[in-house]
C-alpha positions as CSV (number, residue, x, y, z in Angstrom):
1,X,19.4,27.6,5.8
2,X,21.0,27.7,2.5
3,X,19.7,29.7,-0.3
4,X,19.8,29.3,-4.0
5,X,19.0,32.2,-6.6
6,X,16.8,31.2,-9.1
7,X,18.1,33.4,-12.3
8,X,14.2,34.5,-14.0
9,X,12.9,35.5,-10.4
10,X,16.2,36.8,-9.6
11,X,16.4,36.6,-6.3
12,X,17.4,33.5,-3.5
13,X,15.3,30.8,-1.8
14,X,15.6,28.8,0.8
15,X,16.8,25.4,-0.3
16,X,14.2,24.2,2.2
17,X,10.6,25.5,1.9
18,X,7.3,24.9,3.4
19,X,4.0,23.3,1.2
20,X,1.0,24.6,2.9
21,X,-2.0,22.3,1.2
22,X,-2.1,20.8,4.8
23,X,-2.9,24.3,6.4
24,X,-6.2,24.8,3.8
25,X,-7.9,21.0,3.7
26,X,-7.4,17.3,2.7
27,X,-5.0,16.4,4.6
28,X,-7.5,16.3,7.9
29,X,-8.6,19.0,9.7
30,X,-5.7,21.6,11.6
31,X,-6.7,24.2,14.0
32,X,-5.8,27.7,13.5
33,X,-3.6,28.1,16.0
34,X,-1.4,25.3,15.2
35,X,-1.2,26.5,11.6
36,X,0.0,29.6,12.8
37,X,2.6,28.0,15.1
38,X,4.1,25.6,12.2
39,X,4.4,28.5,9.7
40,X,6.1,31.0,12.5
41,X,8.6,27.6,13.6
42,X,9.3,27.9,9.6
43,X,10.5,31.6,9.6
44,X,12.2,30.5,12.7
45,X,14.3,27.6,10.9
46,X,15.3,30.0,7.9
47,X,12.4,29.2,5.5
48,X,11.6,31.7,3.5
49,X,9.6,29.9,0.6
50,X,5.9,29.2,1.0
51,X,3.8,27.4,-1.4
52,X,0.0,27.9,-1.0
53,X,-2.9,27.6,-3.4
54,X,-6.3,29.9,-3.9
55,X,-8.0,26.1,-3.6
56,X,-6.4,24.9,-0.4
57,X,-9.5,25.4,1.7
58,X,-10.9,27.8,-0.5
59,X,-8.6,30.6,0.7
60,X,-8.2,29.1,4.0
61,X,-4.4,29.0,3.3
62,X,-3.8,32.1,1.3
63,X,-4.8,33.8,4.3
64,X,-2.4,32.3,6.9
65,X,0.3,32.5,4.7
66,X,-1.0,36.4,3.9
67,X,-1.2,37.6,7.8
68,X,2.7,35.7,7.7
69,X,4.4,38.1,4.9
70,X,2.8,40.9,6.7
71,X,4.4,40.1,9.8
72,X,8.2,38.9,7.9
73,X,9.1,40.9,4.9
74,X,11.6,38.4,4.1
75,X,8.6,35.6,3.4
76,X,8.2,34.6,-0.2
77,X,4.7,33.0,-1.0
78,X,4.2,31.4,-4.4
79,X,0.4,30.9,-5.2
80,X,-1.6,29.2,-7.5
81,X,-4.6,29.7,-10.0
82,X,-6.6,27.3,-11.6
83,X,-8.5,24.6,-10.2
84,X,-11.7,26.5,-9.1
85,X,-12.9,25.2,-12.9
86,X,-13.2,22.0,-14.5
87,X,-9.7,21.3,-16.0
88,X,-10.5,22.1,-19.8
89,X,-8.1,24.4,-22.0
90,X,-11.2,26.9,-22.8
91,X,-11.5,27.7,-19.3
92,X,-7.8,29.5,-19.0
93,X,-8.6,32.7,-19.8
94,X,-7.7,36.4,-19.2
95,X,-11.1,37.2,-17.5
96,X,-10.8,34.2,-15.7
97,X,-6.8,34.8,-14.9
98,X,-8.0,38.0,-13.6
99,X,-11.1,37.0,-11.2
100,X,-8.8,34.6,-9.6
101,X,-5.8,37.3,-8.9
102,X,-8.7,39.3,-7.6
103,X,-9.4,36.8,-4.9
104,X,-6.0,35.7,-4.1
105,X,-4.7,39.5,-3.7
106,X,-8.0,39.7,-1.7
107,X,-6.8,36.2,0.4
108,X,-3.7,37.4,0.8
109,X,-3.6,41.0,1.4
110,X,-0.4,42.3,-0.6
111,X,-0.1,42.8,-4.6
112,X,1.8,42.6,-6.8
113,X,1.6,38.8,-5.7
114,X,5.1,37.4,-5.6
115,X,4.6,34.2,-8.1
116,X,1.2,33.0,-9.1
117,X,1.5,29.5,-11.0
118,X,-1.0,27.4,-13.1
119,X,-2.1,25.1,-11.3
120,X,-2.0,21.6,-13.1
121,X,-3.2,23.0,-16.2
122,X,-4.5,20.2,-19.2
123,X,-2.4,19.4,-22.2
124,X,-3.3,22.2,-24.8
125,X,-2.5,25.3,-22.1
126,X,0.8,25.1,-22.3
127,X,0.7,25.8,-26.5
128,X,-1.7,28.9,-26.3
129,X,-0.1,31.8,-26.7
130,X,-2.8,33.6,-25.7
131,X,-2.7,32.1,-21.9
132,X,0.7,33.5,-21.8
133,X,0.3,36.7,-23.2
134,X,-2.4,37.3,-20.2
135,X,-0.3,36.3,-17.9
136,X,2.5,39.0,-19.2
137,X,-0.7,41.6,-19.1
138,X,-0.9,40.9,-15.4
139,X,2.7,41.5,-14.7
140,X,2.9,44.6,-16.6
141,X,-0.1,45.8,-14.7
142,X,1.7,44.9,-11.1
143,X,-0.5,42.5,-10.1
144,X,1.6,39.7,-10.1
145,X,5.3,39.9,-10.4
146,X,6.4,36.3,-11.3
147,X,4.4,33.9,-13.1
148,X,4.8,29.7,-13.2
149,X,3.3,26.9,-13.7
150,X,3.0,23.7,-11.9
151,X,2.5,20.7,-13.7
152,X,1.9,16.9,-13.5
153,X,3.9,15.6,-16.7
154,X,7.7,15.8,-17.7
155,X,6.0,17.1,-20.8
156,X,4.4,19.7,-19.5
157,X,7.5,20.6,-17.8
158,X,9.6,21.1,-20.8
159,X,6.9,22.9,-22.5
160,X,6.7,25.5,-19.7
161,X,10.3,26.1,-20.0
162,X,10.3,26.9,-23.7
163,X,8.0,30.0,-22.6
164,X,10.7,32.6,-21.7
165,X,9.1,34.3,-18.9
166,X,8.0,31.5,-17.1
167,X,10.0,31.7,-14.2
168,X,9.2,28.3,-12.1
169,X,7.9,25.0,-12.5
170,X,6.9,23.0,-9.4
171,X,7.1,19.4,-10.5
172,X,6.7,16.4,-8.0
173,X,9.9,14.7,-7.9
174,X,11.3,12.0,-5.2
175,X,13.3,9.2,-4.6
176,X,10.0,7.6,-6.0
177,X,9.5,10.0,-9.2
178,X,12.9,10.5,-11.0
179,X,12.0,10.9,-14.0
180,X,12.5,14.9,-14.0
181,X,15.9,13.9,-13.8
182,X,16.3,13.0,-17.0
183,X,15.8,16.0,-19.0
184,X,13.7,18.3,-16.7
185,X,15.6,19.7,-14.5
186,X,18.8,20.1,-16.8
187,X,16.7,21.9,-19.1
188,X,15.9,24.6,-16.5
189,X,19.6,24.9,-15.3
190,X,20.0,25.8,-18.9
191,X,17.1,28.4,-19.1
192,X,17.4,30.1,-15.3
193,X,14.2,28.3,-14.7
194,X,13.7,27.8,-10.4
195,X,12.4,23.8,-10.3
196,X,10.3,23.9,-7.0
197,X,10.1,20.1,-5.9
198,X,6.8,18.9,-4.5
199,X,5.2,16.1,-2.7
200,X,8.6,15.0,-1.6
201,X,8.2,12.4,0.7
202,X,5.4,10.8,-1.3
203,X,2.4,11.7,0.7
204,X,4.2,10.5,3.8
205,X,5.7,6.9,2.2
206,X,8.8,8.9,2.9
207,X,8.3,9.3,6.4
208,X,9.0,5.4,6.8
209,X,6.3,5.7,9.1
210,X,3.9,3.6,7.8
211,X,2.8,0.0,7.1
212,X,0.4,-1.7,5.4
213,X,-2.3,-1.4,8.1
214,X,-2.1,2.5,8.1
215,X,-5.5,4.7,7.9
216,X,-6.2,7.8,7.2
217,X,-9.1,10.0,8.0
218,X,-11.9,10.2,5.8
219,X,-11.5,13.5,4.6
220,X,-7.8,12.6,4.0
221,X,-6.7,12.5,0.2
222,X,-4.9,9.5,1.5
223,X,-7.7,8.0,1.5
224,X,-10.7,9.2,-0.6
225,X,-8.1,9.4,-4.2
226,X,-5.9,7.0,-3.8
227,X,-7.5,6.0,-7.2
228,X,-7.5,9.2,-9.1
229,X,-11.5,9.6,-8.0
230,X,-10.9,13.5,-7.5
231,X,-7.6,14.8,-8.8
232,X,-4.4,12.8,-10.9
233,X,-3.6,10.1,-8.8
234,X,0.4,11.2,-9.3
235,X,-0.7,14.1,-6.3
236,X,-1.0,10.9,-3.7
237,X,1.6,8.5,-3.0
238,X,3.0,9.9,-5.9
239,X,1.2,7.4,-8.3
240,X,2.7,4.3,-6.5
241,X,0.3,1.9,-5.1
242,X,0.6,2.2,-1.2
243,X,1.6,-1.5,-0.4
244,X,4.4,-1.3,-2.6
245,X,5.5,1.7,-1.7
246,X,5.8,0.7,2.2
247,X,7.8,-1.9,1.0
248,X,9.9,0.5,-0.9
249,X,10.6,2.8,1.9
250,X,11.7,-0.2,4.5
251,X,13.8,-0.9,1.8
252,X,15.5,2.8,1.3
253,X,15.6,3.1,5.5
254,X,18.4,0.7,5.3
255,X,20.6,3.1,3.6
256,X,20.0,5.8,6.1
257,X,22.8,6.7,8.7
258,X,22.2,6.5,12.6
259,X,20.8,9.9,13.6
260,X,18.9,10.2,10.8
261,X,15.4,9.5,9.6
262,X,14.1,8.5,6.2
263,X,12.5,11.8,5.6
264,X,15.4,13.8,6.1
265,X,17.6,11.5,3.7
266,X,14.7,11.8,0.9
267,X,14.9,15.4,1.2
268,X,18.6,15.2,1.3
269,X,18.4,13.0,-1.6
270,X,16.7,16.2,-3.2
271,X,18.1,18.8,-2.0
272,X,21.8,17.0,-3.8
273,X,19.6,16.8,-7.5
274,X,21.3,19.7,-9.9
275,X,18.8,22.2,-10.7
276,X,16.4,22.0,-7.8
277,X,16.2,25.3,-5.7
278,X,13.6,24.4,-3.3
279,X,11.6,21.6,-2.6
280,X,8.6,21.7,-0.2
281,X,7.5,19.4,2.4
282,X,4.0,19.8,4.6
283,X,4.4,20.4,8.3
284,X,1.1,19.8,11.0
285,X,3.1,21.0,13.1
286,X,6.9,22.3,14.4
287,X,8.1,19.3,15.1
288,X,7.6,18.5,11.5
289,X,8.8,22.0,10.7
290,X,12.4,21.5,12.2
291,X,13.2,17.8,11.4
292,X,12.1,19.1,7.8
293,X,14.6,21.8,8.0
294,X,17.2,20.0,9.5
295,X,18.1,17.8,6.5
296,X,19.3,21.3,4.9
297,X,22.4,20.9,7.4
298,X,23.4,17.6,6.7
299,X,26.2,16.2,4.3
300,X,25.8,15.4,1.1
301,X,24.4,11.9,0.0
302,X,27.2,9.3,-0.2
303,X,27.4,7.4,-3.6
304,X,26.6,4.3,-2.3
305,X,23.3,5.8,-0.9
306,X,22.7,7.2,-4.3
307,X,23.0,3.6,-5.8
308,X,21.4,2.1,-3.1
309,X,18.2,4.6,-3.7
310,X,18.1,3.9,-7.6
311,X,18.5,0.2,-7.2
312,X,15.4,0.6,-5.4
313,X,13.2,2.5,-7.7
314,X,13.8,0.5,-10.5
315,X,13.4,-2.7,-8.5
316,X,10.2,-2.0,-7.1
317,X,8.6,1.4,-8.0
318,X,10.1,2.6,-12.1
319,X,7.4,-0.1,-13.5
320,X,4.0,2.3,-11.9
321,X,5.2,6.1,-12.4
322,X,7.9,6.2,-15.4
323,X,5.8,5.8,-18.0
324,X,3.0,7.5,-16.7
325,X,4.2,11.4,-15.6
């Protein structure tokens, strides 16, 4: 698996990592054991990154991906902090920053924590110095050791890298979500900034394996915010409406090469991006796990896939999301 340094945490990642919302809740329900089988096939495949959250399952996460750095001391696990509070400037606070650290050391059973990130924090965060000076507090006190932020906007983006010791940004960017292309992502080649690369095959629009009659489960973001009724709407489907973005993705599976399937090219497609240094698909299972990890080995992108892919997006999918994140 390759693995690219990222200059403020100063250390390597694997190009490939692993998103583990899906291990914690709303994505259906997954049983322990299997949870603990897709993260081991992971370490298996050369993953190193994992991505977890203190909200996925209320902790539910955290702790797999806890009891799996004590077991591989090569593991990486980036956290979050944030959402346990309605999403209002006034509630990011050092007491609050700290409470949360508490529980997420406590979830995952190691400190200082590798990288804790903001998780989707509202416009008017990302200006308060104060937010950021808590945040160094916390690293000088070694409880965390790496502090990011993960945001919904290109805005936001560029406004986290302006903070010089903000050492990630997890963004979601796809072959349906360029915009981070633009100026995102060449602004943190320019600042050492690591651009982690989520919800990468759009909530599974990627996977080419679904049409226009596909459910999901109740307790499935898929189906219960397809609207925006519990969290930005950007998080599923990445903001595109889920018709068009079935057609989208028959389209895109035309460009794909025999041997390969449509979620390996869109990570592909991701992995080829300048400035990204991981991106981070969820696995159910290992299956998913090593078919994920797979599209690490294979060649470049050719142009005309690259042109294919963009003709695509500003066909059928630039006129929902451009504008928008």
């Amino acid at each position: 698996m390759e693995q690219r340094r990222i200059e403020r945490l100063a250390r390597e990642v694997s190009v490939i990592g692993l998103g583990t919302w899906q291990l914690g809740a709303d994505w259906g329900t997954i049983d322990p054991d299997d949870a603990r089988a897709t993260l081991e096939a992971a370490v298996g495949e050369g993953i190193t990154f994992f991505d977890t959250a203190d909200v996925y399952g209320d902790g539910r996460s955290e702790r797999f991906c806890g009891a799996l750095r004590r077991e591989h001391s090569n593991v990486f696990v980036a956290t979050k902090m944030g959402r346990r509070v309605e999403q209002r400037p006034e509630n990011y606070t050092r007491e609050a920053f700290l409470a949360w650290n508490r529980r997420s050391i406590e979830n995952l059973g190691f400190e200082p924590l590798d990288l804790v990130q903001l998780h989707c924090p509202p416009d008017g965060v990302y200006e308060d110095n104060a937010v950021f000076d808590a945040l160094d507090e916390m690293v000088s006190r070694g409880l965390i050791a790496n502090y990011g932020v993960s945001v919904e906007t290109c805005a936001q983006a560029l406004s986290a890298i302006s903070r010089r010791h903000v050492s990630t940004v997890q963004i979601i960017l796809n072959c349906f979500r360029r915009k981070p292309l633009e100026q995102v992502l060449p602004a943190a080649r320019e600042n050492g900034v690591g651009i982690i690369a989520r919800v990468p095959l759009a909530s599974g629009l990627l996977s080419g394996r679904y049409d226009e009659n596909t459910t999901f489960a109740p307790d499935d973001h898929r189906t219960f915010n397809r609207q925006g009724e519990a969290f930005d709407v950007g998080e599923t489907f990445a903001g595109v409406p889920f018709e068009v973005g079935v057609r989208a993705a028959r389209e895109l599976a035309e460009l794909v090469d025999p041997g390969v399937t449509l979620a390996q090219f869109a990570l592909r497609w991701l992995i080829d991006q300048p400035g990204v240094s991981t991106v981070i698909p969820g696995a159910r299972n290992p299956e998913q796990v090593r078919a994920n990890a797979a599209a690490a080995g294979l060649p470049p992108l050719r142009e005309d896939q690259l042109a294919g892919a963009r003709e695509v997006y500003d066909r059928l999918i630039r006129e929902y999301v451009h504008h928008r994140w």
